[in-house]
C-alpha positions as CSV (number, residue, x, y, z in Angstrom):
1,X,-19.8,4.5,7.7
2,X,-20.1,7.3,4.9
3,X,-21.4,9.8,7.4
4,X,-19.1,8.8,10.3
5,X,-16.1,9.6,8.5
6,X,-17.7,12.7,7.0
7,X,-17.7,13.8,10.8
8,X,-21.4,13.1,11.4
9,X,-21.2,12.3,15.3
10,X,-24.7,11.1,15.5
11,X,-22.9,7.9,13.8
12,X,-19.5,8.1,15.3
13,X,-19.9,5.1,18.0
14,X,-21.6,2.9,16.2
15,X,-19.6,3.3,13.1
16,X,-16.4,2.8,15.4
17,X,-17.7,-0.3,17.1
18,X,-18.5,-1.9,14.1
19,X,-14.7,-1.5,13.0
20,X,-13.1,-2.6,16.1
21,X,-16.1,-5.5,15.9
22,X,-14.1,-6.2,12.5
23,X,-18.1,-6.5,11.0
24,X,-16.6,-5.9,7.5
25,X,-13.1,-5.6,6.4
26,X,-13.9,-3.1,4.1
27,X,-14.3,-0.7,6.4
28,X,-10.6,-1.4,8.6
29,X,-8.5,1.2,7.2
30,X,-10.7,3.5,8.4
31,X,-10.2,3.0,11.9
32,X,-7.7,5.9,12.4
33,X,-9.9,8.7,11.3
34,X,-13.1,7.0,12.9
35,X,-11.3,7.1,16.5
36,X,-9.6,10.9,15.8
37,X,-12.9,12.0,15.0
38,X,-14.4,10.2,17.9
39,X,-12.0,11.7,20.4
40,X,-12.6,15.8,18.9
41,X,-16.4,15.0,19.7
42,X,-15.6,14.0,22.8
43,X,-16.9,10.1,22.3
44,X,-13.9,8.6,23.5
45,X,-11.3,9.8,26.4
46,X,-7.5,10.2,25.8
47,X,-7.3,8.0,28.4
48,X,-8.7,4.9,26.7
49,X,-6.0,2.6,26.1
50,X,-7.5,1.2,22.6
51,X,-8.0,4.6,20.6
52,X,-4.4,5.8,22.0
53,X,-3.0,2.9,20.4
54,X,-4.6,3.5,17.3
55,X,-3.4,7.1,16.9
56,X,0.1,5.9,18.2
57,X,0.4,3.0,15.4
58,X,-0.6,5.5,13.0
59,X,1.8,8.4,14.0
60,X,4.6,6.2,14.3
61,X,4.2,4.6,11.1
62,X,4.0,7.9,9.5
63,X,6.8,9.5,10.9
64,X,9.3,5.8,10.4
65,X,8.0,6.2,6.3
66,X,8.9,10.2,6.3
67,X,12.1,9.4,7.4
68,X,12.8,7.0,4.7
69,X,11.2,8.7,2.1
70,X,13.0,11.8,3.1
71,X,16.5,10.2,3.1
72,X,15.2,8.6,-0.5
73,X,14.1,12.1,-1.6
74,X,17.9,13.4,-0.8
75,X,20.0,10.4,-2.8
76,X,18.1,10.5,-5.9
77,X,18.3,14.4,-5.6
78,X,22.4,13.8,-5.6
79,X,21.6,11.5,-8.6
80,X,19.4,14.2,-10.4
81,X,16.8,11.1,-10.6
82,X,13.4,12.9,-10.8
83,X,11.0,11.1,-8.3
84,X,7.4,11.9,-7.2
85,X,5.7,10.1,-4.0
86,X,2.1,8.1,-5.2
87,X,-0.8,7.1,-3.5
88,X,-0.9,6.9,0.4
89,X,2.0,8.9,0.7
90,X,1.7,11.9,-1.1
91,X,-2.4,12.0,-0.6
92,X,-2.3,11.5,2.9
93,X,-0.4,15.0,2.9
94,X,-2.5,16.8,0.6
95,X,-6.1,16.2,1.0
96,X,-7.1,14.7,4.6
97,X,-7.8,16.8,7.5
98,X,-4.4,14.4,9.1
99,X,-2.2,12.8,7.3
100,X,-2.8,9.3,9.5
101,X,-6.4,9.3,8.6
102,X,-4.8,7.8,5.2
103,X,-3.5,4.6,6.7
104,X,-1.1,3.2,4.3
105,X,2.2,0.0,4.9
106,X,4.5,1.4,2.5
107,X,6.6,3.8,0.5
108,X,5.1,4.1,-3.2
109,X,7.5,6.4,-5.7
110,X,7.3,6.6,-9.0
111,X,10.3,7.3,-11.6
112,X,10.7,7.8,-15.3
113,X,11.5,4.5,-16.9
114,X,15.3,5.5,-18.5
115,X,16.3,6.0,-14.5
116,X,15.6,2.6,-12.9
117,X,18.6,1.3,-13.3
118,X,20.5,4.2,-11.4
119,X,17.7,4.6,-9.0
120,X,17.8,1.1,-8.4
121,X,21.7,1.0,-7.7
122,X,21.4,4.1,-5.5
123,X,19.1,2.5,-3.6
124,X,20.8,-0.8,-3.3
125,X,23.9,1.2,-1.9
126,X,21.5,1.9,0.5
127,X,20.7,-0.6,2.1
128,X,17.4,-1.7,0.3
129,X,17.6,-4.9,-1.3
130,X,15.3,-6.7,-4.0
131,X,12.3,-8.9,-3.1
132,X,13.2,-10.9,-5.9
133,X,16.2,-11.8,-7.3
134,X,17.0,-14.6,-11.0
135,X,17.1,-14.1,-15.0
136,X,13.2,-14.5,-14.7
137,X,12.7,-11.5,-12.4
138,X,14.6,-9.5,-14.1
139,X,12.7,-10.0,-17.6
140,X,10.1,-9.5,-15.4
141,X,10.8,-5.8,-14.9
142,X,11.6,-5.2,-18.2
143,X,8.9,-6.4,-20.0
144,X,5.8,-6.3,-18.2
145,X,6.2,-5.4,-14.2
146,X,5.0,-1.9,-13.3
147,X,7.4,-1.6,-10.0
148,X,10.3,-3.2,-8.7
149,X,9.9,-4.6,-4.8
150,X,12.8,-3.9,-2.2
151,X,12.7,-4.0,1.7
152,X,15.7,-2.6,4.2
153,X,17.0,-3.9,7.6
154,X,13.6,-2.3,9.5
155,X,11.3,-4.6,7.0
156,X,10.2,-1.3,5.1
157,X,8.5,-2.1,2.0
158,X,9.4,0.1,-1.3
159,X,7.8,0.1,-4.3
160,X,9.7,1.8,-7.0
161,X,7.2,2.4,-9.6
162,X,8.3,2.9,-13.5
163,X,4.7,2.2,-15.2
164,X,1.5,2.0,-13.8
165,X,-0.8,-1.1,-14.1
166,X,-2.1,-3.1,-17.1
167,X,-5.6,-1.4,-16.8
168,X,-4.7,1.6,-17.9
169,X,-2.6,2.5,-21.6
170,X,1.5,2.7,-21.2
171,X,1.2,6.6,-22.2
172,X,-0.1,7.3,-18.7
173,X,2.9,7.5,-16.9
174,X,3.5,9.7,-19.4
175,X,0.9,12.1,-19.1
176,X,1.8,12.2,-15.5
177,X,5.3,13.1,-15.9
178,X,4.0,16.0,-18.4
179,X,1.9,17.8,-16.0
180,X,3.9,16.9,-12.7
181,X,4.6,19.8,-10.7
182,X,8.2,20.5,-8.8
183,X,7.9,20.1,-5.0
184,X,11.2,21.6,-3.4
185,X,9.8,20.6,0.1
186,X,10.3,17.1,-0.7
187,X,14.0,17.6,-2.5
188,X,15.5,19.0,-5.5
189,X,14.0,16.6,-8.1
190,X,10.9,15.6,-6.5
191,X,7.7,16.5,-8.0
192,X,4.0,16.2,-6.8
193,X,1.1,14.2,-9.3
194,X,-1.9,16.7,-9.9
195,X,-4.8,16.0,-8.1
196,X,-6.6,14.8,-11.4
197,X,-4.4,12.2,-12.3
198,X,-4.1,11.3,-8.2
199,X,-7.8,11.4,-8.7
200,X,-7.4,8.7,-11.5
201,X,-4.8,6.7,-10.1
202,X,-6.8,5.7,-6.5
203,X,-10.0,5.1,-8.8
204,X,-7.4,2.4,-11.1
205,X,-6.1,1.1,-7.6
206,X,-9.2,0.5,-5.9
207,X,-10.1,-2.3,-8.4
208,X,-6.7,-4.0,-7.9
209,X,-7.9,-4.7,-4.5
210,X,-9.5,-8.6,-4.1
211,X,-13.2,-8.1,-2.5
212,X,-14.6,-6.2,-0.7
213,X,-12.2,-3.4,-1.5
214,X,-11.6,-0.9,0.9
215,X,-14.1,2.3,1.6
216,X,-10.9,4.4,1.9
217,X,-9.9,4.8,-1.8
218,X,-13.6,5.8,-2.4
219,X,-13.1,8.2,0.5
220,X,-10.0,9.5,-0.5
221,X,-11.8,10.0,-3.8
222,X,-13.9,12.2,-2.2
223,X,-11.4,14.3,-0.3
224,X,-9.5,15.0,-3.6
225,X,-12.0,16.3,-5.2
226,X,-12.9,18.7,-2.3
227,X,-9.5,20.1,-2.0
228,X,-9.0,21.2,-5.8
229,X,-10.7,23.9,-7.9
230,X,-13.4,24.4,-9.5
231,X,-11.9,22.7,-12.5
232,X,-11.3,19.2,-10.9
233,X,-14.3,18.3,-12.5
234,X,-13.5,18.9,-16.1
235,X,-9.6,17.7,-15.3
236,X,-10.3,14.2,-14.0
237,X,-13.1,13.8,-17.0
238,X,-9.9,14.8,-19.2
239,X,-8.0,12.4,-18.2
240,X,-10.1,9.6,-17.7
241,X,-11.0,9.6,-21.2
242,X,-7.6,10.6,-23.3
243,X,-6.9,7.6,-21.2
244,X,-9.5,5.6,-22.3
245,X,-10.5,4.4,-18.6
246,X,-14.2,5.5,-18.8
247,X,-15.3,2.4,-17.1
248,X,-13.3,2.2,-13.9
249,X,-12.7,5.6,-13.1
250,X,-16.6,6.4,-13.4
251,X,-18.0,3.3,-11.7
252,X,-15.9,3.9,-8.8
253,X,-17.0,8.0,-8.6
254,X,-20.7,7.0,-9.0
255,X,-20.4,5.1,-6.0
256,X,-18.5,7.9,-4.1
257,X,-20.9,10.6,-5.0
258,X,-23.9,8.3,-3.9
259,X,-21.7,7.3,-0.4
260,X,-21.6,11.1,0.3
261,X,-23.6,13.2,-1.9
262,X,-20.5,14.5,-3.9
263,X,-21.9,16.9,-6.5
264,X,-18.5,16.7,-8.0
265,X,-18.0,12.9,-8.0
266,X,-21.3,12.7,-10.0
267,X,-20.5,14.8,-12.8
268,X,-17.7,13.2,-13.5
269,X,-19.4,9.8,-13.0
270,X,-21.7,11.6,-15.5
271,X,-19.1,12.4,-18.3
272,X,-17.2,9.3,-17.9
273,X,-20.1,7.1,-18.0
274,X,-22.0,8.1,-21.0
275,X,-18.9,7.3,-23.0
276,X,-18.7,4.1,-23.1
277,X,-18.7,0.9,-25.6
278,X,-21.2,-1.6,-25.4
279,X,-18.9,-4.3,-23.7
280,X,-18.7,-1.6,-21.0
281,X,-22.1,-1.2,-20.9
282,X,-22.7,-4.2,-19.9
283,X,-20.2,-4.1,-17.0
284,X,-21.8,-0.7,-15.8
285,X,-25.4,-2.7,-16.0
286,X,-24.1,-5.6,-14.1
287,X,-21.8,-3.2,-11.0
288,X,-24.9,-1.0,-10.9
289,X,-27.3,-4.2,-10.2
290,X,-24.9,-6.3,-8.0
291,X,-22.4,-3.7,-6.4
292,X,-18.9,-3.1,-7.6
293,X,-17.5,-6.1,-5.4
294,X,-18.9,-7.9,-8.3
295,X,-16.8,-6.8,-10.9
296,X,-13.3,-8.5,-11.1
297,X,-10.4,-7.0,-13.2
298,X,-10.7,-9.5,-15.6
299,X,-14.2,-8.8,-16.4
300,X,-13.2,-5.3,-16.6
301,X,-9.5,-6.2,-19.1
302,X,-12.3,-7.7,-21.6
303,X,-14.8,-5.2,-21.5
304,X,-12.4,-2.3,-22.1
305,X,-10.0,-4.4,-24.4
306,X,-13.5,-5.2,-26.9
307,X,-14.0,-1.3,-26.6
308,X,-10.6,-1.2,-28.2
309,X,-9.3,1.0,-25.2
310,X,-5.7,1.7,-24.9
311,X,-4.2,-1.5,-22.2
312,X,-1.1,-1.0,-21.4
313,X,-0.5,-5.0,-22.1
314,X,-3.5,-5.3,-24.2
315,X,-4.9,-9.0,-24.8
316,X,-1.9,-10.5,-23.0
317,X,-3.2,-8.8,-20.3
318,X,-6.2,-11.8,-20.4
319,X,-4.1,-14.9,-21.5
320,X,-1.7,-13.6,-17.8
321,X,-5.2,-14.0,-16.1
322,X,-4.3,-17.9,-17.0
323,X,-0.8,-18.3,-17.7
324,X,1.0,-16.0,-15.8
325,X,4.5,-14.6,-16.8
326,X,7.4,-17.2,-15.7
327,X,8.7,-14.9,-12.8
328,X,5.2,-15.1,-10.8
329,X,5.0,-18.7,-11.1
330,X,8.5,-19.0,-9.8
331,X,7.5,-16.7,-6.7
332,X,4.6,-18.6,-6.0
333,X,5.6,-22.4,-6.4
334,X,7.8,-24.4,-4.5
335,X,11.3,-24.8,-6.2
336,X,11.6,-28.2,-5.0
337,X,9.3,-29.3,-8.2
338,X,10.0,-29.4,-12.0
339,X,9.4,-26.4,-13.7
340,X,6.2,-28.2,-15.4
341,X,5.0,-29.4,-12.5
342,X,5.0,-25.8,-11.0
343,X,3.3,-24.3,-13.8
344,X,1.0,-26.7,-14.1
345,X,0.2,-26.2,-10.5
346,X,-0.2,-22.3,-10.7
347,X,-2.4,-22.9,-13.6
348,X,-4.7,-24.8,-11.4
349,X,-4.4,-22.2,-8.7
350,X,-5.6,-19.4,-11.6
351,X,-8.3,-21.8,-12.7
352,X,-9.5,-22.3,-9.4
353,X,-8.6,-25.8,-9.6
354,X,-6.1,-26.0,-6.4
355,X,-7.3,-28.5,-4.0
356,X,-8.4,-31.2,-7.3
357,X,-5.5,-31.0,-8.8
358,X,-3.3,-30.6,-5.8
359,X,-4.8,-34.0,-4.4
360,X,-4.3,-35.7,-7.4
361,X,-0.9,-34.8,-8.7
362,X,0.3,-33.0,-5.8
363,X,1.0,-35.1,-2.2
């Protein structure tokens, strides 16, 4: 799959009817790019009904979540809100050959923390309207979410991003903002992430995705590093370590640079991975023996929180793995039960103790 998508067209068909065969679900989101590349080399006609399909979901989607990000681009510019697009719609852009091969469902934007409430009102004179609504959704957001949620009358998802996630220490977001760089293109106050922290933030993403996590973030992983200077390299290393995510960002590169021979990718898997704690270690051992799919984010929380690296919600972070905070238990429980009852229930769901305790307590 490596080497189709790297435009080998020895592999092309057969790498394209495993997708379509839906052999592994890790490989789905590359379907776009798999059929593009199939119908350059000639592999496929224009004419087939199923390819065309493809390339029209694709386009549409891209152009419906252009429009929307553009018209979100042009009110917070009115507000002076400073904004930047993450993940599938600001890499798509930059660093794939089209930006479709870089399927993604949504619009991801990120903000500085001190502007969510106007950003949010601007966009709720919009027309978008919160996912969530209650006293325990809105603590939520203050305390511990990293975005807030809001759809509009098409069903677009938005996700207003104010932090970044739990794996990584709160002064990321930071660092970001620091070293963001104005993008007039987009609007007034928009800015674009610099491909080393992008870099870092699809490695961080990729294991908040439940097994077996998609090929694409290791792809796009490789297509970053391709499209920056000579000094990506030393950049992502940088950043991965004043950030004190050694572990995730360099597991997830060694595996790129051994999918496609990525000279870069393994020097940075290089300088990330000789820095670690013994914890992490021990992590490394066990991804490098089993395959990453083995390594859940709550292996990786410990690991890094006994190396004492920076988490943004440090050992709450594990007791949440158990006893989540009251605003996901009320969005995934039915309100028709008492309050114990319901986190009861969710603690059984956590504990992988559903269908038990479900049959005994639960009609």
């Amino acid at each position: 799959m490596a080497q189709a998508v790297g435009g080998d067209t020895t592999v092309l068909a057969s790498a394209l009817a495993a997708v379509q065969r839906r052999d592994d679900p890790a490989f789905l989101r590359l379907e776009p790019a798999l059929v593009r590349l199939a119908l350059e080399a000639g592999i496929l006609r224009e004419g087939d009904e199923n390819p065309r399909q493809v390339l029209w979901n694709g386009a549409v989607s891209r152009l419906i979540l252009g429009t929307f990000l553009a018209d979100v681009g042009r009110r917070f510019g009115e507000e002076g809100i400073s904004w930047m697009p993450i993940k599938g719609m600001d890499t798509g852009g930059r660093f794939f050959d089209q930006p479709e091969d870089r399927p993604t469902s949504d619009l991801d934007v990120l903000i500085r923390l001190e502007d969510v409430a106007r950003a949010r009102n601007v966009l709720e004179a919009a027309g978008w309207h919160s996912a969530q609504h209650g006293r325990r959704y809105e603590a939520f957001l203050e305390n511990e979410a990293y975005n807030w949620q809001a759809t509009n009358e098409h069903g677009v998802l938005l996700e207003l991003h104010f932090r970044f996630w739990g794996l990584v220490g709160a002064s990321f977001v930071d660092d970001v903002w620091e070293r963001a760089r104005p993008d007039e293109s987009l609007g007034p106050t928009a800015f674009r992430m610099p491909a080393p922290h992008a870099f870092v933030v699809s490695a961080l993403h990729y294991w908040l995705e439940a097994p077996p996590r998609p090929m694409l973030y290791e792809w796009e992983l490789s297509r970053i590093v391709r499209s920056d200077g000579d000094d990506v390299v030393s950049d992502v290393v940088d950043v991965a370590q004043r950030q004190g995510v050694q572990l995730p960002v360099g597991l997830v590169a060694a595996r790129t640079a051994a999918l496609w021979d990525e000279p870069r990718c393994r020097h940075i898997a290089s300088g990330l991975l000789r820095d670690l704690g013994s914890a992490e270690r021990a992590v490394a051992r066990r991804a490098f023996s089993r395959g990453l799919n083995e390594i859940g984010t709550g292996r990786m929380y410990l690991a890094r929180l006994l190396a004492r690296r920076p988490c943004r919600m440090g050992w709450k972070a594990i007791l949440r793995r158990v006893w989540a905070h009251p605003a996901i238990v009320e969005m995934n429980t039915d309100e028709g039960h008492a309050w114990t009852a319901r986190r009861l229930r969710h603690v059984a769901v956590r504990l992988g103790l559903n269908s038990s305790f479900r049959a005994s307590r639960f009609p």
